[in-house]
C-alpha positions as CSV (number, residue, x, y, z in Angstrom):
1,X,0.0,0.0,0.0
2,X,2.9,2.6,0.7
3,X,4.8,1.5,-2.0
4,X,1.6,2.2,-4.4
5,X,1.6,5.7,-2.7
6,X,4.6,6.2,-3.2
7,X,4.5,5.2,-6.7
8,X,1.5,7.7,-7.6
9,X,3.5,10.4,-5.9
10,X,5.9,9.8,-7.9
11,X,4.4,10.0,-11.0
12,X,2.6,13.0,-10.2
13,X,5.7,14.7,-9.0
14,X,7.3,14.2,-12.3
15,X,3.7,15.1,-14.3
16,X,4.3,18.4,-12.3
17,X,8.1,18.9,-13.5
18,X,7.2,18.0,-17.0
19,X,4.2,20.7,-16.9
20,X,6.8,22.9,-15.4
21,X,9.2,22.4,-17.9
22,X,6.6,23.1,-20.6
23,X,5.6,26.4,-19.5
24,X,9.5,27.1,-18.7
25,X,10.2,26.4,-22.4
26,X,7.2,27.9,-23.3
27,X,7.8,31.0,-22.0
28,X,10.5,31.7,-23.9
29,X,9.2,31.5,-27.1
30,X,9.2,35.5,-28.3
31,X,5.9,37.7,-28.7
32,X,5.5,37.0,-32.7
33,X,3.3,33.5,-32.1
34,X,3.8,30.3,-34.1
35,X,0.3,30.9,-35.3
36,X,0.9,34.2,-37.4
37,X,4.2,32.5,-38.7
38,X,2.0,29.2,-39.5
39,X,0.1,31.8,-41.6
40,X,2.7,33.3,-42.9
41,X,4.4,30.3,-44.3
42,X,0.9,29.3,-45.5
43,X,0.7,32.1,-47.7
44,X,4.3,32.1,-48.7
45,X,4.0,28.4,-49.8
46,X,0.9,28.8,-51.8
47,X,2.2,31.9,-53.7
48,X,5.4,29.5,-54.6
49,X,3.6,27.1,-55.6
50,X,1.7,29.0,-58.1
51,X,5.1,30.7,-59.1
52,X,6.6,26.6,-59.9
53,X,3.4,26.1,-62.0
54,X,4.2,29.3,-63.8
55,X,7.7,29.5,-64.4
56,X,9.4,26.9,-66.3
57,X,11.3,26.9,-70.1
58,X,7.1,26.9,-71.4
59,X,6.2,30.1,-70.0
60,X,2.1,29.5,-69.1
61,X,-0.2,32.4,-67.8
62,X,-2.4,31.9,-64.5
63,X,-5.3,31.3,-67.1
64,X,-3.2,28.4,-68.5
65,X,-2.4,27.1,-65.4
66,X,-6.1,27.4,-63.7
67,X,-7.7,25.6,-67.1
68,X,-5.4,22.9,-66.9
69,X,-5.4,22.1,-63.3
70,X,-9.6,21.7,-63.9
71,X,-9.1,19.6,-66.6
72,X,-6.6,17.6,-64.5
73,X,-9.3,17.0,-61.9
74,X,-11.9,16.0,-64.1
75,X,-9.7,14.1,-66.1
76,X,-10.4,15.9,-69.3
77,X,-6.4,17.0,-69.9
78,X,-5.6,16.7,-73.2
79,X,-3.3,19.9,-74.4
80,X,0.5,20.1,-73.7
81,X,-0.3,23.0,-71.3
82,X,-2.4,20.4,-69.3
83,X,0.4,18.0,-69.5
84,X,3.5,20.4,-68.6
85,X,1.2,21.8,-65.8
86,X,-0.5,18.1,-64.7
87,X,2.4,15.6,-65.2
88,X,5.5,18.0,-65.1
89,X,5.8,21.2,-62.8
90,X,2.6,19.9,-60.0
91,X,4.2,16.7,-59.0
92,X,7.7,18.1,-59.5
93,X,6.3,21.0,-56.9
94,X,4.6,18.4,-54.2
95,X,7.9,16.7,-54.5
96,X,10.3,19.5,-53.4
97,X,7.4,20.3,-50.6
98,X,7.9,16.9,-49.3
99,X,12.0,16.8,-49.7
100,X,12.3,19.8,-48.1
101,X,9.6,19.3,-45.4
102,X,11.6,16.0,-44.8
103,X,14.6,17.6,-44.1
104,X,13.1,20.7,-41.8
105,X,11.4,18.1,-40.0
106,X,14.5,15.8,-39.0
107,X,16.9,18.6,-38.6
108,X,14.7,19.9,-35.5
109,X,14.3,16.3,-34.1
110,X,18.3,15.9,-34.5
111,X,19.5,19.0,-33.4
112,X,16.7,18.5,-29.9
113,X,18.3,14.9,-29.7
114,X,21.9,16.3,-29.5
115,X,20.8,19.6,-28.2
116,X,23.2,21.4,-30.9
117,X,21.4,23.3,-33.0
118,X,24.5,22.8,-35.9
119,X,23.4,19.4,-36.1
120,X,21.8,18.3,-39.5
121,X,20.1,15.4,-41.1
122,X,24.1,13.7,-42.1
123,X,25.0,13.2,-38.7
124,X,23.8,10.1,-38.8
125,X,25.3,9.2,-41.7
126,X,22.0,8.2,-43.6
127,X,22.2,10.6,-46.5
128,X,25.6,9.3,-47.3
129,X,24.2,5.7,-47.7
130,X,21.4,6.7,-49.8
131,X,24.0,8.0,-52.2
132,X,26.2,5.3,-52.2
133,X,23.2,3.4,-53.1
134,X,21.6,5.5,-55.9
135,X,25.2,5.6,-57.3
136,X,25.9,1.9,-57.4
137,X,22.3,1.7,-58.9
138,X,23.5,4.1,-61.5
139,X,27.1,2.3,-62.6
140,X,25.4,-1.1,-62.5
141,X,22.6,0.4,-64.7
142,X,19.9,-0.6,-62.7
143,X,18.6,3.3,-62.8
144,X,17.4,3.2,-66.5
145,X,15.1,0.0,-65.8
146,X,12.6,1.8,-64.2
147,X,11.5,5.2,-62.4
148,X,11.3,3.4,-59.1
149,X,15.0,1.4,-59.1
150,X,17.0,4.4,-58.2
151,X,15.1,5.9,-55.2
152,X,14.5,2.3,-54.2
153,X,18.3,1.2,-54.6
154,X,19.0,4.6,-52.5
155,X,16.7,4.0,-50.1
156,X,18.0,0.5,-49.4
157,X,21.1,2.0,-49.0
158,X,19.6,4.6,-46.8
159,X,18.0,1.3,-44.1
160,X,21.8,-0.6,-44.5
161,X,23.6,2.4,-43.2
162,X,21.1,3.2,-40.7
163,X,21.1,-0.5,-39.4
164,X,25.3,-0.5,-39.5
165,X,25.2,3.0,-37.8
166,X,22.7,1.5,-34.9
167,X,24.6,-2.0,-34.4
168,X,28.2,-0.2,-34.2
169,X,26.9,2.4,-31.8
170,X,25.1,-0.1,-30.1
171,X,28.0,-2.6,-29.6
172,X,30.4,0.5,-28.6
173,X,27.3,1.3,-25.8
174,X,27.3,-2.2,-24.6
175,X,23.6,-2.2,-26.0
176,X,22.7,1.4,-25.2
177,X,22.5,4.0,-27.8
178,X,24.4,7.3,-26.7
179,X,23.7,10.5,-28.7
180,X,27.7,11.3,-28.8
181,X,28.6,7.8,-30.1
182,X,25.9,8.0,-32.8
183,X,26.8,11.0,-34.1
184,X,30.3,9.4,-34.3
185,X,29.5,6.5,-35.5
186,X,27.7,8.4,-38.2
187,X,30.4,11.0,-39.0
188,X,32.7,7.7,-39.7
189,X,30.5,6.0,-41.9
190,X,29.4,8.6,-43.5
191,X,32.6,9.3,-44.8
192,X,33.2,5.6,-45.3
193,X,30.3,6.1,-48.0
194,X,31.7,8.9,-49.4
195,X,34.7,7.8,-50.1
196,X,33.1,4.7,-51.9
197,X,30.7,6.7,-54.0
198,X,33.7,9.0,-55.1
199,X,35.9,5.4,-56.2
200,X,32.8,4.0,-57.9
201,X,32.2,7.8,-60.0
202,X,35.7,7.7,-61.2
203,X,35.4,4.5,-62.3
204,X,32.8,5.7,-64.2
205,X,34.6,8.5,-65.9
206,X,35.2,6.8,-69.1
207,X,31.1,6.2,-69.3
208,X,30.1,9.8,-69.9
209,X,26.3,9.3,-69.2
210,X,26.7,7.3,-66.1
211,X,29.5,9.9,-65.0
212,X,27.3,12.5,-66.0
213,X,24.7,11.6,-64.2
214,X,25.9,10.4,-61.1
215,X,27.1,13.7,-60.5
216,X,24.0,15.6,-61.0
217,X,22.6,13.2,-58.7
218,X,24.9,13.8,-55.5
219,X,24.6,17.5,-56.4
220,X,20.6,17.5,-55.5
221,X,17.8,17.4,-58.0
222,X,14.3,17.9,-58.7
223,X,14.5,17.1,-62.6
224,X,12.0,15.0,-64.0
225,X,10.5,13.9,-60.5
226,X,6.5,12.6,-61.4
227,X,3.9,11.2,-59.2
228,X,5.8,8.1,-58.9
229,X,8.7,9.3,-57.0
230,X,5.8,11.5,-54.7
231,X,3.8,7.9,-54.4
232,X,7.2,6.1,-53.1
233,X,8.5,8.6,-50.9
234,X,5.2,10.4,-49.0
235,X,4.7,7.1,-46.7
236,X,8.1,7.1,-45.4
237,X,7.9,11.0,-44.9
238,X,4.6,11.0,-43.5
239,X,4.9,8.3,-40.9
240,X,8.5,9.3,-39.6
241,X,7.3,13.0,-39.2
242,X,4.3,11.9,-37.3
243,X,6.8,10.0,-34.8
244,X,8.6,12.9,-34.1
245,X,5.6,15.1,-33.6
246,X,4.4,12.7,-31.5
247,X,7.9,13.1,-28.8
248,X,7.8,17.0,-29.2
249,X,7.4,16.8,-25.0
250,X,10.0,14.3,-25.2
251,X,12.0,17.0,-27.1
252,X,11.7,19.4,-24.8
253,X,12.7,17.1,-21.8
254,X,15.8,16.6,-23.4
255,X,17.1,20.3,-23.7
256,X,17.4,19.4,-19.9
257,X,19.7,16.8,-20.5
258,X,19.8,12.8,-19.8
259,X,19.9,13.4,-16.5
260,X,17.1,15.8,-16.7
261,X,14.8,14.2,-18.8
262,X,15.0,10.8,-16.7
263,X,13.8,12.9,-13.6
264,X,10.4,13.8,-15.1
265,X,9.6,10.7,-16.6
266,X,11.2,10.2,-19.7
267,X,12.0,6.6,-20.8
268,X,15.9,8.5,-22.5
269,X,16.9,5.1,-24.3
270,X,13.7,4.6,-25.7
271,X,13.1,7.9,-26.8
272,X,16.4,8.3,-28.6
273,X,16.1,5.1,-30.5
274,X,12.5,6.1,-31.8
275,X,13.5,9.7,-32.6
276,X,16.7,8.0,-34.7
277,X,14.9,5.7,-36.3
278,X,12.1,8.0,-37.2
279,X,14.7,10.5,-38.4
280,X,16.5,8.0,-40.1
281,X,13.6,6.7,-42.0
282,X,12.7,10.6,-43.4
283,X,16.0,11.6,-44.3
284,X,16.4,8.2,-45.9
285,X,13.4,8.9,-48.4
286,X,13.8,12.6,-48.7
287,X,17.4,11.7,-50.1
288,X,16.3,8.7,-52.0
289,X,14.1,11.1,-53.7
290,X,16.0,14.1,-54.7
291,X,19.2,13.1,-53.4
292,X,21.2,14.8,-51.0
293,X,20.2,18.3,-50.1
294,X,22.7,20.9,-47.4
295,X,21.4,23.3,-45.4
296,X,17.8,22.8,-45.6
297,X,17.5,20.6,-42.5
298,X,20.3,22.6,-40.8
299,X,19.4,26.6,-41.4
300,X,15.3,25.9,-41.2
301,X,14.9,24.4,-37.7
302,X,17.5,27.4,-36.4
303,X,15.7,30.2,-38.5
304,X,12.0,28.9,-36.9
305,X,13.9,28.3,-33.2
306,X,14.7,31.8,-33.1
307,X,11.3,33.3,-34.8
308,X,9.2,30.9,-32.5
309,X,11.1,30.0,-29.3
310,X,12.3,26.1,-28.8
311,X,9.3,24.6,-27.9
312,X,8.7,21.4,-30.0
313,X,5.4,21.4,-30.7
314,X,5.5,24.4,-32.7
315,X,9.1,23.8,-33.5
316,X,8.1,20.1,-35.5
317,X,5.5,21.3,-37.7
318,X,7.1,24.9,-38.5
319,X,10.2,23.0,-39.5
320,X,8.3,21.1,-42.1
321,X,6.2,23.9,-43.5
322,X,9.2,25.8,-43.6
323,X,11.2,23.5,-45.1
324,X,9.5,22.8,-48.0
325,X,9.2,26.4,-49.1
326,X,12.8,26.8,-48.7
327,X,13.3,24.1,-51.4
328,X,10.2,25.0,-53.7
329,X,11.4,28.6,-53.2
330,X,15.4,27.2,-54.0
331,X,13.6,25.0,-57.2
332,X,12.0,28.1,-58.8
333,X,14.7,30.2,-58.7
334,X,17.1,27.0,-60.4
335,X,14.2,27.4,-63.3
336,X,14.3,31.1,-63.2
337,X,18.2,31.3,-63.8
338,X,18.5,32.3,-67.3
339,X,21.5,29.9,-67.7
340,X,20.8,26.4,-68.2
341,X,18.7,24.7,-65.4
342,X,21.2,23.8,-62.8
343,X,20.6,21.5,-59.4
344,X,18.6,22.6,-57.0
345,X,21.4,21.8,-54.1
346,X,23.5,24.1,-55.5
347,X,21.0,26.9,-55.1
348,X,19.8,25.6,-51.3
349,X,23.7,25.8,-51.0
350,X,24.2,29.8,-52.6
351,X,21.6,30.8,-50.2
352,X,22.2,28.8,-46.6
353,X,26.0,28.9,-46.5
354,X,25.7,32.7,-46.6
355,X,22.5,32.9,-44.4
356,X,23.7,30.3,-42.1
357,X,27.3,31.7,-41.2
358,X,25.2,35.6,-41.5
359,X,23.0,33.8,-38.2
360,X,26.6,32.6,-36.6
361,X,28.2,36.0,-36.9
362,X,24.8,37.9,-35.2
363,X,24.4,35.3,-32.3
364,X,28.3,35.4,-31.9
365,X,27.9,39.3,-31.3
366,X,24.8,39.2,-29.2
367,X,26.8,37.1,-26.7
368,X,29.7,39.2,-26.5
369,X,27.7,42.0,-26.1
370,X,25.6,40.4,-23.7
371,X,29.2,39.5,-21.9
């Protein structure tokens, strides 16, 4: 009977931390709400979205554009306006929402897990071995069988380095999973992957298509994605980002530390391995998609952090609106360029390395100051 006391005690105790903790976290969160920023991203997203309808080497007017999304839905498309509009520029849009929201998504779980807000979605060495993968689909020529072999083929690779990642950590744990030996774990592997995926392009060198397009492929790409590569990847996407919505209390335990966490209540182990595994499986499809894509997961999460405080539960969701405007935004502009379309990665990369190190050098300054 006193040990059932006890018990409840207990657990109330650590329901009051954990609601003290929320409001602590909560409170911190500056005065312009995550609901006008939800809104605002709203907007924002649905005016690119019109702009990637629009723009493209076929320029198409909003009449254009409005007919043939109509006929789309009744399933009267017949012009090539209706099919550049249809089958071209709207899945190649819903793609990049999805890539990028991906990525927003599993930066913020990643950098909450290590509570270091430079951590992105290759920590864990994932993205590498989704390249590795769509690269050895590529040589073997197992890419040009189908639209489905290479995202499958990277995504495969994606799982096997998530599974070597987890079992090496693990073993070096003693069956525990640490957040400072996974990210090691993953840095090592990750260049493990690299390394192969640079020997296998250069044996490739003398094929000038494979070459050729292995390297747009690690460089990021939205090129000729269709509902098929939407179909394949939005499960994966969908259900990982819903895990990690789902632990945005768990999140916000964490910023306390192990230590912290455990003393309201938080199962740490069993949080960490979900959160890893759900981060693993998004960043593995987002990448088996479009292929590796920098900054996206790292400057999003940090830009939202600082607009809308760190608490999670605004934090998730933000980070995957945001996201994907940040790469539909990034897409429009590659079509825009009047030089030849160019890789979408290399525009997310023009824009965040600049922002990114821009945020680095202000916070830098507010802390001396503040010092």
């Amino acid at each position: 009977m006193l040990q059932e006391q006890a018990s409840a005690s207990g657990r109330q105790a650590g329901r009051a931390r954990h609601a003290t903790i929320q409001s602590e976290v909560s409170s911190r969160r500056p005065v312009a709400g995550g609901a006008l920023l939800a809104c605002v991203l709203a907007a924002l997203t649905l005016a690119a979205l019109v702009a990637a309808l629009l723009i493209g080497p076929a320029p198409l007017s909003l009449r254009d554009v409005a007919g043939a999304l109509v006929r789309g839905l009744t399933g009267r498309a017949a012009g090539w306006r209706d099919v550049v509009v249809v089958s071209v520029r709207l899945p190649r849009a819903l793609v990049a929402l999805l890539v990028g929201g991906a990525l927003g998504v599993a930066g913020a779980a990643l950098q909450g897990l290590f509570r270091n807000p430079l951590a992105d979605p290759g920590v864990l060495g994932v993205s590498s071995g989704a390249s590795l993968g769509a690269v050895l689909a590529i040589a073997g020529g197992l890419a040009a069988r189908a639209v489905w072999t290479l995202p499958l083929c990277a995504f495969a690779g994606a799982a096997a380095d998530a599974l070597l990642v987890f079992a090496i950590a693990a073993r070096r744990g003693r069956g525990r999973l640490f957040t400072g030996t996974l990210l090691l774990v993953g840095v090592a592997v990750g260049a493990l992957n690299a390394s192969l995926a640079t020997f296998v392009l250069s044996a490739t060198l003398a094929r000038y298509d494979a070459g050729r397009q292995i390297v747009y492929w690690l460089l990021g790409a939205l090129e000729a994605r269709t509902w098929d590569h939407l179909l394949l990847g939005a499960p994966a996407v969908l259900v990982g980002a819903a895990v990690i919505a789902a632990h945005a209390r768990e999140l916000d335990a964490l910023m306390l530390g192990e230590i912290g966490a455990t003393s309201v209540g938080v199962d740490v182990p069993a949080v960490r391995l979900r959160l890893v595994v759900a981060s693993a499986l998004v960043v593995g499809a987002a990448v088996a998609i479009a292929g590796p894509i920098g900054f996206v997961g790292l400057l999003v999460p940090h830009v939202i952090r600082l607009a809308v405080g760190p608490a999670h539960r605004t934090l998730v969701p933000l980070a995957f609106v945001g996201g994907g405007l940040f790469l539909l935004l990034a897409d429009v502009i590659a079509r825009a360029l009047p030089a030849r379309e160019i890789p979408v990665g290399v525009v997310t990369a023009a824009i965040g390395a600049p922002a990114f190190l821009a945020l680095l050098l202000r916070r830098r300054a507010a802390v001396e100051v503040a010092s």
